[in-house]
N, C-alpha and C positions, 0 to 999 in steps of 0.2 A: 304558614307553619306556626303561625299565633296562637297563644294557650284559649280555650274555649270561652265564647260569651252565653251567658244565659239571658233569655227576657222571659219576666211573668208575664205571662198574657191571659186574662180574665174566659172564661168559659162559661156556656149561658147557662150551665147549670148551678155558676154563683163559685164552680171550686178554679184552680187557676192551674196551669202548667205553665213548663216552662219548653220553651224555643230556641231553636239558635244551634250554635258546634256545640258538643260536650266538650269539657275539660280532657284535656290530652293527658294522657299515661303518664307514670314514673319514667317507664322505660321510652317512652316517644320524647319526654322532656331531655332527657341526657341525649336522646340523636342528634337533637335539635342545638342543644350545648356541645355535640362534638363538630357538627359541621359549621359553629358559629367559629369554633376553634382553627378549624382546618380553611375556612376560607380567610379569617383573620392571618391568619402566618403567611398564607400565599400572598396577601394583601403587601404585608409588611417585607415581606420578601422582594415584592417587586417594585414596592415601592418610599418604603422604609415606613416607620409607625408616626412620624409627625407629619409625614406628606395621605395620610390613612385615615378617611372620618370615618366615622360612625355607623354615618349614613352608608358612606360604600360595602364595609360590613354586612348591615343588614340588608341591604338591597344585593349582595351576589350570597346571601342565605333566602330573602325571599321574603323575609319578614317587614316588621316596622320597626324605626331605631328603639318605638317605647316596648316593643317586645326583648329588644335587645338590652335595655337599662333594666329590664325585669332579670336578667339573667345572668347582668354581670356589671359591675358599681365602673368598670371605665373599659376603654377599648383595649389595653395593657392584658388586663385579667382575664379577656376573653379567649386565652392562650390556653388560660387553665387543665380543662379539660386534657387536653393531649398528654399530660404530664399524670396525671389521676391513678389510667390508669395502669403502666408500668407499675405504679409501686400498689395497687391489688394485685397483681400478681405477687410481687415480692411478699407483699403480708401474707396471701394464702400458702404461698412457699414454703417460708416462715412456719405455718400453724401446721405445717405435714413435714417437717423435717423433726424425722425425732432424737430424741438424747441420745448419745452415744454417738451419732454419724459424725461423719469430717464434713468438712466445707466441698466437698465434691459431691455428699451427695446432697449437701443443700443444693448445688449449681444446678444438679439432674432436677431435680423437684422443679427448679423456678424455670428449667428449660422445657418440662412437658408443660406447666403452664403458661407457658407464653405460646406454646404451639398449640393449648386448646382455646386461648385468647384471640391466637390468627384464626383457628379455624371459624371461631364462632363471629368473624370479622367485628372483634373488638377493638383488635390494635392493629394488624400488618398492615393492611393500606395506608395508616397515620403513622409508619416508623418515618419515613422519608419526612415527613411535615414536623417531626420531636425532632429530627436530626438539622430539621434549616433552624427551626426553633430554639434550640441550643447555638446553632451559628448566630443565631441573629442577637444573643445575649453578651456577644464579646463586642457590641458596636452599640445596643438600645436599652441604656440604663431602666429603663422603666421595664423591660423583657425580664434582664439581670437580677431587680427586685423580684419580678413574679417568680422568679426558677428561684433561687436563695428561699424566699417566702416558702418555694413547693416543696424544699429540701426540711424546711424547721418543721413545716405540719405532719411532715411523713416520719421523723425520727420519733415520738410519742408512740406512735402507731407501731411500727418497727419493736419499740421497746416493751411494748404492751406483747406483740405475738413471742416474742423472747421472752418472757416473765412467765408464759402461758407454759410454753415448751419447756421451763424450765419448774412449773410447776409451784411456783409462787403469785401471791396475791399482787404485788404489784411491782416494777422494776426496782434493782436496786442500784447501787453506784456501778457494779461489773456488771449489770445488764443495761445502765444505759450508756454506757462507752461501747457494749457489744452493737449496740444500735444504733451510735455513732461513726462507730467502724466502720460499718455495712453501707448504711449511706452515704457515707464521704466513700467509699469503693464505689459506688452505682456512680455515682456522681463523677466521678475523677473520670472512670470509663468512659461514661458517654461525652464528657469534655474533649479528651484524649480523642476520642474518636471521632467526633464531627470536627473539631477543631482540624484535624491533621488528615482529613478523607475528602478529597472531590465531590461536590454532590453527586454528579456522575457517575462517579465510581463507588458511589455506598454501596455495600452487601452485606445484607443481614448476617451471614454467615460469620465476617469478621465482626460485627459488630457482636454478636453474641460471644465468642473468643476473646476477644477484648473484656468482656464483662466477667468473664470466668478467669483470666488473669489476673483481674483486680481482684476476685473475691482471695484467687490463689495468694495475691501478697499480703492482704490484707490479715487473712490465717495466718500469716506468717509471725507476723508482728512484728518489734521494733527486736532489732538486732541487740 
């Protein structure tokens, strides 16, 4: 699952081609970074991320570990992925939720997109693997970093599709506390809820009701 080698190779008519794999797709390169994702957490799952090389990584994805340093700067970050992308849905949410509506029907919006996300098998088979993933952050400081890290890059973006909705050029102080808001809610939820759920017993279903309660409080604001 290695990205494409080319060789020039001379032809007797003096012009050259080239041989070998072709360079693999945009969309082949993120499969390849989601199962680097998904077998990485299973890794660290069973066997925490200091007892976890590199090597093992790449070798239950199939690859080479120098395919693997092309794709992610240490084995930590190779989590990334899984985290991505929940919050495209939320940005696209975001960019179809329009002025005037309440916080419900932003939640409707971000819940048919999470259901054309499972269908297009973007995300459902990888909730269970965000959900150990998040457990795995109350015990693997270097996890803890990448998810904090995934929470600061997503609130710009979040602020940016709020500024859009709200028809200005760029966010201002109450659109980037609204975008603050919002992701300290996604966030609180999915804490709340891998923290305090069985892996056994996860269901999307509460897990998604959870996330509509935090949006609910969060609308609320401070008393």
């Amino acid at each position: 699952m290695s990205g494409g080698h080319d060789e020039v190779v001379g032809r007797a008519d003096g012009q050259t081609r080239q041989v070998g794999r072709p360079p693999i797709t945009e969309r082949q390169k993120a499969e390849v970074r989601r199962e680097i994702a998904r077998q990485a957490v299973r890794l660290f799952t069973e066997k925490g991320v200091a007892a976890t090389s590199a090597e093992e990584i790449a070798a239950a994805v199939g690859i080479s570990v120098r395919s693997l340093w092309r794709h992610f700067p240490n084995k930590e970050r190779c989590v990334l992925p899984l985290l991505t992308e929940p919050l495209g849905v939320t940005v696209r949410a975001l960019g179809r939720w329009r002025p005037g509506d309440d916080i419900g029907e932003f939640y409707e919006t971000m819940e048919r997109d999470t259901a054309d996300a499972i269908a297009a098998d973007q995300m459902g088979a990888d909730i269970p693997a965000i959900l150990d993933l998040v457990r795995l952050t109350r015990t693997e400081p270097g996890l803890r970093l990448v998810w904090l890290h995934s929470q600061d890059d997503a609130e710009p973006l979040l602020a940016e599709a709020l500024a859009r909705r709200a028809g200005r050029s760029a966010p201002d102080l109450t659109i980037r506390v609204q975008a603050a808001t919002i992701n300290s809610a996604l966030r609180a939820a999915m804490e709340h809820y891998a923290f305090s759920t069985d892996p056994a017993d996860s269901d999307p279903v509460a897990l998604r009701d959870t996330v509509r309660d935090a949006l609910v409080i969060a609308a609320r604001g401070l008393n």
